[in-house]
C-alpha positions in Angstrom: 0.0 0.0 0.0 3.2 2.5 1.0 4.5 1.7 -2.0 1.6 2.4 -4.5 1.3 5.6 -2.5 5.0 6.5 -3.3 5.1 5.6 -6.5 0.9 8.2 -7.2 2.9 11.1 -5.6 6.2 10.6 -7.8 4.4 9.8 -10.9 2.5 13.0 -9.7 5.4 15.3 -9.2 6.8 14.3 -12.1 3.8 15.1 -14.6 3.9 18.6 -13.1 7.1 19.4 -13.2 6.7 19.8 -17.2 3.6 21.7 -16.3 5.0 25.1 -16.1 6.7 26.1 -19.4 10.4 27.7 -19.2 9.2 30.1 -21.7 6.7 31.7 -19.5 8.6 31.4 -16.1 11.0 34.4 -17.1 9.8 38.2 -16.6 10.3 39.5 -20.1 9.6 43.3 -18.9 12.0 42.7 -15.7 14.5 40.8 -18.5 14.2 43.9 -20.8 15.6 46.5 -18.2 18.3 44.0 -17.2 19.2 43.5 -20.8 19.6 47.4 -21.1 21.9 47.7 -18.3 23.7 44.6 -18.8 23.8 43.5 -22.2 23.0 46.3 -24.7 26.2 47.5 -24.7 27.4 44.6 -27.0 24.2 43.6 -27.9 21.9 46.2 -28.7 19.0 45.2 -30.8 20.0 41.6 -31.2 23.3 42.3 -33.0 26.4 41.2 -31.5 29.4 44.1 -31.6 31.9 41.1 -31.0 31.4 38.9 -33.0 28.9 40.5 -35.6 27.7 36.7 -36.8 26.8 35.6 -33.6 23.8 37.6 -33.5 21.1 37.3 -30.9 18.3 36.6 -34.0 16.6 33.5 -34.5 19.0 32.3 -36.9 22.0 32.6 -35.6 21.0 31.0 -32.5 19.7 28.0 -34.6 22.6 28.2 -36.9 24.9 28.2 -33.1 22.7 25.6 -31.3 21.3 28.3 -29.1 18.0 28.8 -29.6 16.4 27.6 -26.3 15.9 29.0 -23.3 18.2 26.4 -21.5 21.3 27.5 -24.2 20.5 31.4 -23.5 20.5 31.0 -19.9 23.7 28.8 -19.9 25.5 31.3 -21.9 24.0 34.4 -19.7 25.1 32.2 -16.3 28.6 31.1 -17.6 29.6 32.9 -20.5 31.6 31.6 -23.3 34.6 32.8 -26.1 34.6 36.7 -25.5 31.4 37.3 -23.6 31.8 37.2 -19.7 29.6 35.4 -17.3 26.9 36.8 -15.4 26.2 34.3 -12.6 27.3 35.9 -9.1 27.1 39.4 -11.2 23.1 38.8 -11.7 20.9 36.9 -9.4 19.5 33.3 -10.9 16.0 35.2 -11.2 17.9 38.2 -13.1 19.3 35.6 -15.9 16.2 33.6 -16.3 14.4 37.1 -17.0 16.9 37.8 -19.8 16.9 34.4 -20.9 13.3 35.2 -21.6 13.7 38.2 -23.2 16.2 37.6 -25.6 14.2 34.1 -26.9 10.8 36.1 -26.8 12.9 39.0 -29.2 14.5 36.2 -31.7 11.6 35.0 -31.9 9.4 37.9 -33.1 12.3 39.7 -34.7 13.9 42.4 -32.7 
């Protein structure tokens, strides 16, 4: 009986736990300012002043493997080739907010 408990509540837990979509659990207005004040400066409007083919459009991220929430907010937390990471510089709520923004702008377009 203990068992076929355990096994209703992790079979529950684990049907929610997809439940809530990444792509909604970032604040895209909170993730705009943070952009602004954070990323613009080599970024601004989804360009890349870097590396000017590693844009932040749909594209490139396909073209780069990076267009996912889960790539974006890697990259933001950890940084990668010339761009710096943010984690300990941004809080984990602060990334996953401009995770969100810059997947919700590649994907209508900046």
């Amino acid at each position: 009986m203990l068992k076929r408990i355990l096994i209703s509540a992790i079979a529950i837990v684990l049907a929610n736990i997809n439940l809530v979509s990444p792509a909604w659990a970032g604040d895209t207005t909170h993730g705009k300012q943070i952009f602004a004040a954070n990323c613009a400066v080599c970024h601004l409007n989804g360009k890349n002043a870097v590396m000017p083919m590693k844009t932040l459009e749909k594209e490139a991220l396909e073209k780069y493997g990076m267009y996912s929430l889960e790539a974006i907010t890697n990259q933001i937390s950890k940084g990668k080739n010339a761009m710096p990471a943010f984690l300990g510089k941004l809080n984990a709520q602060d990334i996953e907010d401009v995770a969100a923004y810059v997947f919700a702008q590649a994907k209508q377009g900046w």
